[in-house]
C-alpha positions as CSV (number, residue, x, y, z in Angstrom):
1,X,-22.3,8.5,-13.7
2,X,-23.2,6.9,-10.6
3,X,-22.3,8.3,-7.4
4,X,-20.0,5.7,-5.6
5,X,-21.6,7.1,-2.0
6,X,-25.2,6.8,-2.7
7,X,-25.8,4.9,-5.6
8,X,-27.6,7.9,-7.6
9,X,-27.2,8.2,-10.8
10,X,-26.5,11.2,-12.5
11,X,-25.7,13.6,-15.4
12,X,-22.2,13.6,-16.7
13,X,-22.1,16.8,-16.9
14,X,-22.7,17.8,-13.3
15,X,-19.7,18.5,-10.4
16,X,-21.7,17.3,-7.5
17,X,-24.3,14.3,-6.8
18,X,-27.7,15.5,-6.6
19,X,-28.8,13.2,-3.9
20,X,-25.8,13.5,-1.5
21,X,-23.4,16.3,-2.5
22,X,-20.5,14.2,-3.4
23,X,-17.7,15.3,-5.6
24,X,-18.4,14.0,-8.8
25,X,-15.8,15.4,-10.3
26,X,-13.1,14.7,-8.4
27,X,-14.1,11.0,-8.5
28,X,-14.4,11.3,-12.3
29,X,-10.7,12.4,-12.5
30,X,-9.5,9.7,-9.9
31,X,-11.3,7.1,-11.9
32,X,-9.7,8.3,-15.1
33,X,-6.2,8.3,-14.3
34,X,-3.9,6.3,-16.7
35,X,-3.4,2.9,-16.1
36,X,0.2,2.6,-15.9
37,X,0.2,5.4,-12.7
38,X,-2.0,2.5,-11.0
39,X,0.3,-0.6,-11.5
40,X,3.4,1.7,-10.6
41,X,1.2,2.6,-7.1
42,X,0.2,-0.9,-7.0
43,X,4.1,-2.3,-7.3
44,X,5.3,-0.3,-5.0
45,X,3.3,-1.2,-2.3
46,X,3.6,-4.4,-3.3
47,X,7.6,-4.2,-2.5
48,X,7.2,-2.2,0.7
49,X,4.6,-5.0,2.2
50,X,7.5,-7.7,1.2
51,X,10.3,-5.7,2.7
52,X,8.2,-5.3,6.1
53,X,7.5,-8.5,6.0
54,X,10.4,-9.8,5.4
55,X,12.2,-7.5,7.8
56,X,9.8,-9.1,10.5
57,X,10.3,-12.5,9.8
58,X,14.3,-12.6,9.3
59,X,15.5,-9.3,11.3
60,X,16.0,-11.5,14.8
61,X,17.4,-14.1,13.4
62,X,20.0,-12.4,12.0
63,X,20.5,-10.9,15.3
64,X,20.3,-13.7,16.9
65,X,22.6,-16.3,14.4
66,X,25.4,-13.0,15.3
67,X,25.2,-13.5,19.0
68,X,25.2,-17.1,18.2
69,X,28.8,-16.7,16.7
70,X,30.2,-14.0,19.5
71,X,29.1,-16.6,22.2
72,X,30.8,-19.7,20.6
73,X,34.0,-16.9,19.5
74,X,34.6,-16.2,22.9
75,X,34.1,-20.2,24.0
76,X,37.3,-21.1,21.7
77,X,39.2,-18.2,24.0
78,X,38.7,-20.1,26.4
């Protein structure tokens, strides 16, 4: 395995880089994880980023097409 810090390659069998002291293991486990956990991660930020985004782009003009109609609302009263 090569250490993603330093570059070092190393025994499979070890916990910690030789060159650098990094985690080996830990990274090991991280890079093993199943697939599907990924793409569920992945999705989901996915649909947070659009609802931010989306939230930015339309919120005001919601807000504003509202005061649009209280405005012209209070113009037929007279």
């Amino acid at each position: 395995m090569f250490c993603p810090k330093c570059g070092k390659g190393n025994s499979s069998e070890i916990k910690y880089c030789a060159s650098c002291g990094t985690n080996l293991e830990a990274i090991s486990r991280a890079l093993t994880g199943r697939e599907e956990d990924f793409f569920t991660k992945i999705d989901g930020g996915i649909d947070q980023l659009f609802a931010r985004y989306t939230e930015h782009v339309f919120g005001d003009s919601c807000k504003a097409s509202n005061e649009n109609t209280v405005v012209r609302s209070w113009r037929l009263l007279g």
